[in-house]
FIDRENLO-372587 format. One record per residue (C-alpha): residue number from 1; residue in one letter; x, y, z. Coordinates in steps of 0.1 Angstrom, whole numbers, plus 2048, in hexadecimal, padded with zeros to 3 digits. Example, Ala and Ser with C-alpha at 12.3 -4.5 7.8 and 13.67 -1.06 7.14 Angstrom:
! residues 2
k,r,x,y,z
1,A,87B,7D3,84E .
2,S,889,7F5,847 .
This chain:
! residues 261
k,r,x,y,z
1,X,492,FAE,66D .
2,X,48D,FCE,686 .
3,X,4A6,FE1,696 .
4,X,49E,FD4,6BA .
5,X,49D,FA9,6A9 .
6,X,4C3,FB5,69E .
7,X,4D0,FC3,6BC .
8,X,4C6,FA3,6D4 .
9,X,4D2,F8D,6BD .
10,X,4F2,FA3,6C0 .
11,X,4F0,FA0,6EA .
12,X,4EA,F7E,6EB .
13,X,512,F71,6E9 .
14,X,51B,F8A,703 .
15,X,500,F83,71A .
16,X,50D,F62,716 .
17,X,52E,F64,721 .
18,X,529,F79,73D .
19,X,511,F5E,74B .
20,X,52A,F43,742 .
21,X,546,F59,75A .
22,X,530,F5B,76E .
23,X,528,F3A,771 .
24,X,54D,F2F,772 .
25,X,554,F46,78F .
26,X,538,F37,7A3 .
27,X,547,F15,798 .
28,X,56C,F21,7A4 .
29,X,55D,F30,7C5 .
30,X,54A,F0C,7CF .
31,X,56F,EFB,7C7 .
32,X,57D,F16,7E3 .
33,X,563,F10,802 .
34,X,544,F18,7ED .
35,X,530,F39,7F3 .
36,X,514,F29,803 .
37,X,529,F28,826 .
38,X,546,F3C,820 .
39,X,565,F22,82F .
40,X,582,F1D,821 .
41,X,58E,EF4,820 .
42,X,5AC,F00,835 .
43,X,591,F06,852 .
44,X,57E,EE7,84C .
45,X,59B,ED4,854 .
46,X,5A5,EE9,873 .
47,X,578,EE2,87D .
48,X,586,EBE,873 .
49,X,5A0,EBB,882 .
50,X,594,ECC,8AA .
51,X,577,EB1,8A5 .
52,X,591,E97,8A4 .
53,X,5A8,EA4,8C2 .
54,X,586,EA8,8D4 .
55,X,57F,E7F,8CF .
56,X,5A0,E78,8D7 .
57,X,59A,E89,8FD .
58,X,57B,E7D,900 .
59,X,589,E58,8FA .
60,X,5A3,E60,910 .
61,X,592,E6C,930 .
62,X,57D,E4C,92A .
63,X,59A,E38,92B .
64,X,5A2,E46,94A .
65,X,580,E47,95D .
66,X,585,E22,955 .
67,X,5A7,E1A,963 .
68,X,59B,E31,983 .
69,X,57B,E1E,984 .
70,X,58C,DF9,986 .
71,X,5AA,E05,99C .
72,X,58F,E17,9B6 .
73,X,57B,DF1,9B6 .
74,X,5A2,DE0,9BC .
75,X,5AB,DF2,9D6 .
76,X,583,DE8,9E5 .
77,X,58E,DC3,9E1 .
78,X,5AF,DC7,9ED .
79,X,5A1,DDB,A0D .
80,X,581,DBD,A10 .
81,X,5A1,DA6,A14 .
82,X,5B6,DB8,A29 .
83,X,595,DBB,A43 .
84,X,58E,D95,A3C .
85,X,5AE,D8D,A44 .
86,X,5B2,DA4,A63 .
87,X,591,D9A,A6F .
88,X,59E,D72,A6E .
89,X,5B5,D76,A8A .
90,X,5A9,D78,AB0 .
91,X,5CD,D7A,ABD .
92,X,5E2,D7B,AA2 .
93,X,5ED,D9A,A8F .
94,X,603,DA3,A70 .
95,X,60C,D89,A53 .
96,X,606,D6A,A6B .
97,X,5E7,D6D,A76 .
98,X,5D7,D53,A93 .
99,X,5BA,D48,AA4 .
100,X,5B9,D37,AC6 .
101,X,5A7,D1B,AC8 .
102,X,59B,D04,AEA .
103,X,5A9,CF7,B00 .
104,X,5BA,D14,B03 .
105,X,5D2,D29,B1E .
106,X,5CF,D1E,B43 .
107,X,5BC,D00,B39 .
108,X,5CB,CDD,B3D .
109,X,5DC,CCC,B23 .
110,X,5CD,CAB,B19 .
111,X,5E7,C90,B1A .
112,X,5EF,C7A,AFE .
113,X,607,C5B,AF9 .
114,X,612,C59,AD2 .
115,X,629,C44,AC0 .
116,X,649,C59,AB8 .
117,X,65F,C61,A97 .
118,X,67F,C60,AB1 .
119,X,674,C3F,AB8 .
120,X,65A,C2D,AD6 .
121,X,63F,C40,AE5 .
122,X,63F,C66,AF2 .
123,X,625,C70,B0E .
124,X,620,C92,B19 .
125,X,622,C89,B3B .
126,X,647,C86,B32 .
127,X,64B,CAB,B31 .
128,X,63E,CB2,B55 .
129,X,655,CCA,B65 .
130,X,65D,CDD,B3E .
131,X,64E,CF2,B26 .
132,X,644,CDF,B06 .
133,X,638,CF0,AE5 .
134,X,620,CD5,AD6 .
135,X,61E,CDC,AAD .
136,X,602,CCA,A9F .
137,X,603,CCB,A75 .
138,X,5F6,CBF,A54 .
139,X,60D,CA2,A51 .
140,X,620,C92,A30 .
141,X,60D,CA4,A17 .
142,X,61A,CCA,A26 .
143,X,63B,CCE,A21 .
144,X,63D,CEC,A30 .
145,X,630,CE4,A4D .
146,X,655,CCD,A51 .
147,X,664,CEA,A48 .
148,X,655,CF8,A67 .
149,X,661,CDF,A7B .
150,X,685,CE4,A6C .
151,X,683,D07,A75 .
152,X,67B,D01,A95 .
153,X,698,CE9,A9C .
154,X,6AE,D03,A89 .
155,X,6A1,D1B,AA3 .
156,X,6A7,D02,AC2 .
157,X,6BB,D1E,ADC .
158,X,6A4,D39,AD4 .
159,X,686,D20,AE1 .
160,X,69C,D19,AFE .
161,X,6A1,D3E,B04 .
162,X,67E,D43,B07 .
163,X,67A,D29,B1F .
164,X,670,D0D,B07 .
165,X,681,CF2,B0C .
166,X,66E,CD2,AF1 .
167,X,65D,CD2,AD7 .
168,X,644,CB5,ACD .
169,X,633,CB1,AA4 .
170,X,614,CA1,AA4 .
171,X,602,C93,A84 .
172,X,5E5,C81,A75 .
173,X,601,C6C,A63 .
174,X,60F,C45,A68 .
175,X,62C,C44,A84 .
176,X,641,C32,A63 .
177,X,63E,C4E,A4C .
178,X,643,C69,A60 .
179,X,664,C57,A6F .
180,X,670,C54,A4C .
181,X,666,C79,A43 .
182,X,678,C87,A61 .
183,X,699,C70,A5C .
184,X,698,C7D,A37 .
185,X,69A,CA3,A47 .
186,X,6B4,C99,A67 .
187,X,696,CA5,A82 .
188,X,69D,CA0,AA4 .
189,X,679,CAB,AAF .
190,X,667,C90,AB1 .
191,X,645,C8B,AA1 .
192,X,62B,C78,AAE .
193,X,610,C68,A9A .
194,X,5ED,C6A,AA0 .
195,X,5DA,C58,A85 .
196,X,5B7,C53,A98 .
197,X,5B8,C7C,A9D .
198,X,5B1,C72,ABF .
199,X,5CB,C8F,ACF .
200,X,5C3,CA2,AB4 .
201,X,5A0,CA6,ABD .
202,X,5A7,CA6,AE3 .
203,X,5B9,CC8,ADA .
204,X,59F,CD2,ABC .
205,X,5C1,CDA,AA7 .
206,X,5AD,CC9,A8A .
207,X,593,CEB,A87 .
208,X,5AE,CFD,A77 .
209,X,5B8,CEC,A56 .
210,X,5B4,CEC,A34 .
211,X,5AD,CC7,A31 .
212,X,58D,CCD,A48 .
213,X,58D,CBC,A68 .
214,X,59F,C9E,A57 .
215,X,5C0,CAA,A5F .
216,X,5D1,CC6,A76 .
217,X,5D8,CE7,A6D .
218,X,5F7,CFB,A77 .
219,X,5F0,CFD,A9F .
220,X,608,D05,ABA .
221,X,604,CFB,AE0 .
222,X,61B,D06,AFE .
223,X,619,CF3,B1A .
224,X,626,CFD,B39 .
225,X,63B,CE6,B52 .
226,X,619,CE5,B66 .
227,X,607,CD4,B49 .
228,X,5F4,CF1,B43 .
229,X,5EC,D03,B23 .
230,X,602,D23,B25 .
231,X,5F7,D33,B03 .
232,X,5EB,D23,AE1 .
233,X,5EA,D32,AB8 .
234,X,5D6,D1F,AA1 .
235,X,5EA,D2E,A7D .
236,X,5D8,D16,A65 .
237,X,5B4,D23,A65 .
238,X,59F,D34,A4B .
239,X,5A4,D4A,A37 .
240,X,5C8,D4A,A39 .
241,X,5D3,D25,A3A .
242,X,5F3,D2C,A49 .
243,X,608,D0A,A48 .
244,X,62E,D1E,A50 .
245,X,63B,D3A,A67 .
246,X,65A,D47,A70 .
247,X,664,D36,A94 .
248,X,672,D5E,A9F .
249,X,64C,D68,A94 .
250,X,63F,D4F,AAC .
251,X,654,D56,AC7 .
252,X,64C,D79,AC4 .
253,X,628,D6D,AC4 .
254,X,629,D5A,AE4 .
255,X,63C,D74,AF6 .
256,X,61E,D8D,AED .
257,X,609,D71,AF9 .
258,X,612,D68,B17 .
259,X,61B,D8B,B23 .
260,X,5FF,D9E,B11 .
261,X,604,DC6,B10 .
């Protein structure tokens, strides 16, 4: 064997194991980052970790472009109502809105002769010489529309004050019913029953209900002592089917009426 044969052979272990450290430090370096990019894992999770919090705002202003997006469209719906509901109203204003209807002021007020809750027959020629607020309502199946007529009779010297001095119910409903219903809640106002609508529709108080023109709706009439119509609110129109007021609202209503600003 030659001299040169003898001398690789003799290199061969050392080139060896400096290729095998070598290899092992490449190896150690890929377990710290790797030298092909050069991070560390300490900033791969800060890169991680800023991707994440950027998500997070990103969901977040989502969120609230959402919650902006369905209040801005509820407050739209909530104004559409409010103009609806202003817009409903010739006369009336506020929470108790009201329409007025025909006959109206300064027209004559058809008469009528109806059987009575108080007992016999009540014409309106009886009130000649008075004022007399005519109420025509739904009947038995609208409670509050009794109610109204309790308030009213809870509210009898304010009525008088203003220069009211009766009040007269009229509704769709049997003279025998309603004279039970109004003994059951100790009225004194009588209520007169006009089953055939006939008054009713003489006064067109039927336009302004729920029930259609079946029934009556929530309509005041004042009549003056000289039988004429001295002001009028029809409460129980669309959209707002109003079927109960406070009796200090419709005073106030009538004194705005009658002596308009």
């Amino acid at each position: 064997m030659s001299g040169k044969s003898k001398t690789r052979q003799r290199r061969t272990p050392a080139a060896q194991g400096a290729q095998a450290r070598g290899q092992a430090v490449r190896q150690h370096a890929a377990r710290l980052g790797g030298l092909g990019n050069g991070q560390a894992p300490g900033h791969r999770k800060a890169k991680l970790a800023a991707a994440r919090q950027a998500q997070r705002r990103t969901a977040r202003r989502r969120k609230i472009g959402v919650r902006a997006a369905i209040a801005a469209v509820a407050a739209g719906v909530v104004a559409g109502l409010f103009v609806i509901f202003s817009n409903a109203s010739h006369s009336g204003a506020g929470a108790y809105p009201y329409q007025v209807g025909s006959p109206g002021p300064g027209q004559q007020a058809p008469g009528f002769t109806l059987a009575a809750s108080t007992g016999g027959r009540i014409s309106l020629s009886q009130y000649r010489g008075k004022s007399v607020l005519l109420f025509f309502q739904e009947g038995l199946t609208c409670q509050p529309c009794w109610n109204q007529i309790a308030d009213l009779q809870h509210h009898a010297a304010q009525l008088r004050a203003a220069g009211i001095s009766d009040v007269v119910s009229i509704t769709s409903d049997p003279a025998g019913a309603i004279t039970q219903k109004a003994r059951d809640m100790h009225l004194t106002i009588p209520v007169l029953s006009d089953p055939g609508l006939a008054v009713s529709q003489a006064y067109h108080a039927n336009a302004y209900g729920m029930m259609g023109s079946s029934r009556d709706g929530h309509t005041f009439i004042l009549v003056g002592p000289d039988g004429k119509i001295r002001w009028r609110a029809d409460y129980g129109g669309a959209p707002k089917y109003i079927m109960f007021l406070p009796t200090t609202t419709l005073l106030a209503h009538i004194k705005a009426g009658e002596h308009p600003s």
